[in-house]
Phi, psi and omega in degrees: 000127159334110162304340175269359177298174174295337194266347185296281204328328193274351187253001163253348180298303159350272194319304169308344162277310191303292185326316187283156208306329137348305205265021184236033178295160174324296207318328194285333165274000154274337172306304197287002175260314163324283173312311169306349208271307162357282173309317165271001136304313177293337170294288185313321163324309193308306189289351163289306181290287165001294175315297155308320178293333181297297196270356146256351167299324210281321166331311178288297182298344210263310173301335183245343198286322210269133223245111178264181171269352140336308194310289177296341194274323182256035141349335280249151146294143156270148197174170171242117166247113152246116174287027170227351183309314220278328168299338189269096152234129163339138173292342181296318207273001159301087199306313183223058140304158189302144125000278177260045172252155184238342167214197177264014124322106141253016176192138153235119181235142204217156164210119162216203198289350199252356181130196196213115180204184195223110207249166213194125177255131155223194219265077174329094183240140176250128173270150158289194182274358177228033111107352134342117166288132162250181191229115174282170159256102187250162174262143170217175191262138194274107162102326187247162189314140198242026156269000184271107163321138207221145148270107190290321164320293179302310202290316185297345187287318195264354186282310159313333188259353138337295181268027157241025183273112178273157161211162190283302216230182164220147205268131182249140177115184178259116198260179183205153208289351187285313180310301170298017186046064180239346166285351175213088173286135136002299185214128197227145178204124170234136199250126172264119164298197147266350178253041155082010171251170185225166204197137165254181184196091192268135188224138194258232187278198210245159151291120182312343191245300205278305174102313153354125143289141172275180187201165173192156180222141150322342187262339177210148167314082168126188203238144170219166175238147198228172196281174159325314227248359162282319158339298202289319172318309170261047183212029156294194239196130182309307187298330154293003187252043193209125210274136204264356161307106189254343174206105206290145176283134161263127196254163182304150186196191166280335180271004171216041169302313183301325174281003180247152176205126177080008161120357196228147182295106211235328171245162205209166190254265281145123164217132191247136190225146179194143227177186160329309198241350164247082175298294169299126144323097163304081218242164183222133164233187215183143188246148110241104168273104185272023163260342178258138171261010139307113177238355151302147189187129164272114184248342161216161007279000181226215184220135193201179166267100154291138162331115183272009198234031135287299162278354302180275209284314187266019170270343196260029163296308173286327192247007146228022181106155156224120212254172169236160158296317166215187152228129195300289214199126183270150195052014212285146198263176187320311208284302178296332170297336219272307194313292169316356188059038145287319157291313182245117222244146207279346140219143171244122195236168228187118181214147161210123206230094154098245167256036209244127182268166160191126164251120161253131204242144164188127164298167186296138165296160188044008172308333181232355171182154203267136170102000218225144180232143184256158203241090195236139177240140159072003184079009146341107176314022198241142182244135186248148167249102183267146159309091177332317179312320193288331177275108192267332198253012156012272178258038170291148172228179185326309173320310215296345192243356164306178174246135200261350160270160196239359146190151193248013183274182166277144178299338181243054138253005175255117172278317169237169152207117187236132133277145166216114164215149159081073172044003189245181191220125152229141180239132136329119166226124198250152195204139163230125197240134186262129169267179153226154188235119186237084178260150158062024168083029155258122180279120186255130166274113178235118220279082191247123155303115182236115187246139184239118110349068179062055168106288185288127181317142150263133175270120217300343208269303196286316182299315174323327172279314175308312177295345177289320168326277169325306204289305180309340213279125181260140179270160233198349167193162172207138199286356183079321190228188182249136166270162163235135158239119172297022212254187178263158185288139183293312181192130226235130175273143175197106180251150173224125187278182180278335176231061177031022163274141213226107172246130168270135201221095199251127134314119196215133182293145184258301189197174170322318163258359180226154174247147151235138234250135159251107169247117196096345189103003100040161109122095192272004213285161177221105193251176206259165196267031174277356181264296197301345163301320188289322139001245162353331187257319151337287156000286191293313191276346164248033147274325174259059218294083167261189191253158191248153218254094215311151181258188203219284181231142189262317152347000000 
């Protein structure tokens, strides 16, 4: 192509345009100074990142890589070791035991976090049930009081875990008992044989990595390391070894089959109770009266019918045990009964049942922990924390244990019933006749009730209801102590029994709404007086013998 052609021309015009003077203003050369600065931000950013990324990498490699003395401490073999085997040999297999040794133990002295004490066995004997001496091996605590129960089950168990102490590993380098805190351990145990040699057992920190303890024995070589739970083993507590039966259940047998009925402990010699809520000594005995269907009796401070589903609930520390959660405290001194609510114990219940005593103590529920009553049996040095669900009758006072009706015998042990109201006397005179009734080949013995007036036939249906009545009457407030009111009684009851016991059963106005109602003379009760009025009307309707009417509520 021609250099001088049209299309040459326009490609030089061009080139002369890019070239000219126009594109070399301030501005364009400050841009292009921009862009350079640009550019050399973007480096130093890069070599800035570059940088970092270097020192966390060497960060990364320095934390997992770099070989610490942690690292190294938790070396190990891997293995099962038990380090106590070697010890447990028999006393038979023992060339110079002891005399008097009862087993190849004569001593465990212990240090932990919980103190320092020592159990020491010796030789248990017993009769069984058909009167054979056995013979036990028991543990007791060295130095403490030997009324304190000890559990011999848990002791024997720790006593067995002496010579089964494992480790997973053993520590490789030369380690020292100070790296491991074995120089001041955690847990120290020296076991006395009976022929007088002896072995420790130390157990220091825990592994930094593994979490593990370390460990060591007198019986082998070098530091190992072991689970948790040889640790836990050996870190009770004088208090954790103390049997938390605090009241054994009595159970049935041939010398005290008469308190049981039906397998369950049901009659007492006596129970006394005195407290918050019982300020008088409150005392409970038991009858068997056969004029009566009552065998319960309050006999102080006042005289009553106890509640058989009362007594039922305060028997059963004896007829199903009474166990604790912990134990507080061993020995405790003045300062701790007063701390526990024990010198003056917020109830005390006193029990006797044949030839067996049981005194129990509790302290206020929740006073020293919530939900919990602290505790004492038989004056045992020990302070207990009973679950408050288990004492059902804590906070009971005197009422809790009445019988809500105020008298019980049967209609057919009453021979006479003389009323006296409104200034007259009528007397009842009741006979009972055996009928015998054959109905289907079967024969029946049946009791027909015969009542007399003056003499006169009564209708027997109508006194049975009336006397139902009379039975039904409930108290409705009670004075705590026995009043005496000189006025004469609104209206006197006078039953004469079959075996010529004779009860008065007296009304006497109190106030405008209560009579206080008495037997024998008797009686703190306060009943309102719309039932004795309703009495008293009864009365009148089976003299003029109309008919009386069965009640629903006597109230």
């Amino acid at each position: 192509m021609d250099k001088n052609s049209f299309e040459n021309y326009e490609k030089r015009i061009e080139k002369d345009f890019e070239k000219s003077t126009i594109f070399n203003s301030e501005k364009t050369e400050n841009k292009a100074k921009y862009k350079k600065k640009d550019n050399r931000y973007k480096k130093l950013l890069s070599v800035l990142i570059c940088i970092l990324i270097v020192l966390s990498v060497c960060v990364f490699a320095i934390a997992n890589f770099w070989p610490v003395e942690e690292q190294e401490e938790i070396k190990t073999s891997e293995k099962t070791y038990n380090l106590t085997a070697k010890a447990n040999v028999s006393l038979e297999n023992m060339k110079n035991a002891k005399k008097d040794a009862v087993t190849n133990v004569s001593k465990i002295y212990f240090e932990n976090k919980n103190g320092k004490f020592s159990l020491t066995p010796f030789l248990a004997k017993e009769k069984d049930e058909n009167g054979d001496i056995q013979k036990t091996v028991n543990f007791k605590l060295f130095g403490m009081d030997k009324n304190v129960p000890l559990n011999q089950s848990t002791l024997n168990s720790f006593y067995d875990s002496l010579f089964t102490v494992y480790a997973n590993s053993k520590l490789e380098g030369k380690y020292t008992e100070k790296d491991c805190g074995l120089d001041k351990p955690r847990v120290f145990i020296k076991v006395t044989m009976a022929d007088n040699s002896s072995f420790t057992i130390k157990i220091g920190d825990t592994s930094p990595i593994s979490k593990k303890y370390y460990i060591s024995t007198s019986l082998t070589k070098g530091i190992y390391v072991t689970d948790c739970d040889v640790y836990e083993i050996f870190s009770v507590s004088q208090n954790d070894l103390v049997d938390l039966n605090l009241v054994n259940a009595i159970t049935e047998n041939d010398t005290n089959s008469e308190y049981f009925s039906n397998g369950t402990l049901y009659y007492y010699d006596s129970i006394s109770l005195k407290g918050e809520n019982f300020k008088n000594e409150t005392k409970l005995t038991y009858k068997d009266d056969s004029e009566d269907v009552m065998v319960y009796y309050i006999d102080s401070p006042i005289k009553a019918y106890a509640s058989n589903t009362s007594i039922e609930t305060l028997l059963n520390p004896l007829s199903s045990g009474l166990s604790a959660d912990f134990a507080l405290k061993i020995k405790p001194d003045s300062s701790d009964l007063k701390k526990y609510g024990l010198d003056n114990p917020y109830l005390a219940v006193n029990y006797k049942v044949q030839n067996k005593t049981c005194s129990v103590k509790f302290g206020a529920a929740g006073g020293f922990k919530a939900d919990y009553l602290t505790c004492m049996v038989d004056d045992v040095p020990v302070v207990y924390l009973v679950s408050t669900s288990s004492v059902g009758f804590i906070n009971w006072s005197l009422n809790d244990l009445r019988y809500d009706n105020l008298y019980a015998k049967n209609i057919e042990n009453i021979k006479s019933y003389t009323i006296e109201y409104n200034g007259k006397k009528y007397k009842y005179d009741l006979s009972f006749d055996k009928a015998t009734e054959e109905t289907d080949e079967v024969s029946t013995d049946e009791e027909i009730l015969t009542v007399l007036l003056d003499n006169k036939p009564v209708n027997a249906d109508d006194f049975k209801t009336g006397y139902q009545r009379f039975l039904m009457a409930s108290a409705s407030k009670y004075l705590g102590e026995n009043k005496t009111l000189s006025i004469k009684p609104t209206l006197k009851i006078t039953i004469k029994l079959k075996g010529n016991k004779t009860d008065v059963i007296t009304y006497q106005k109190y106030n405008s709404n209560y009579y206080l109602h008495k037997l024998n003379g008797i009686g703190d009760e306060l009943i309102p007086a719309r039932t004795v009025d309703l009495l008293i009307k009864n009365y009148e309707k089976l003299r003029k013998g109309e008919k009386v009417v069965s009640p629903n509520n006597q109230q």
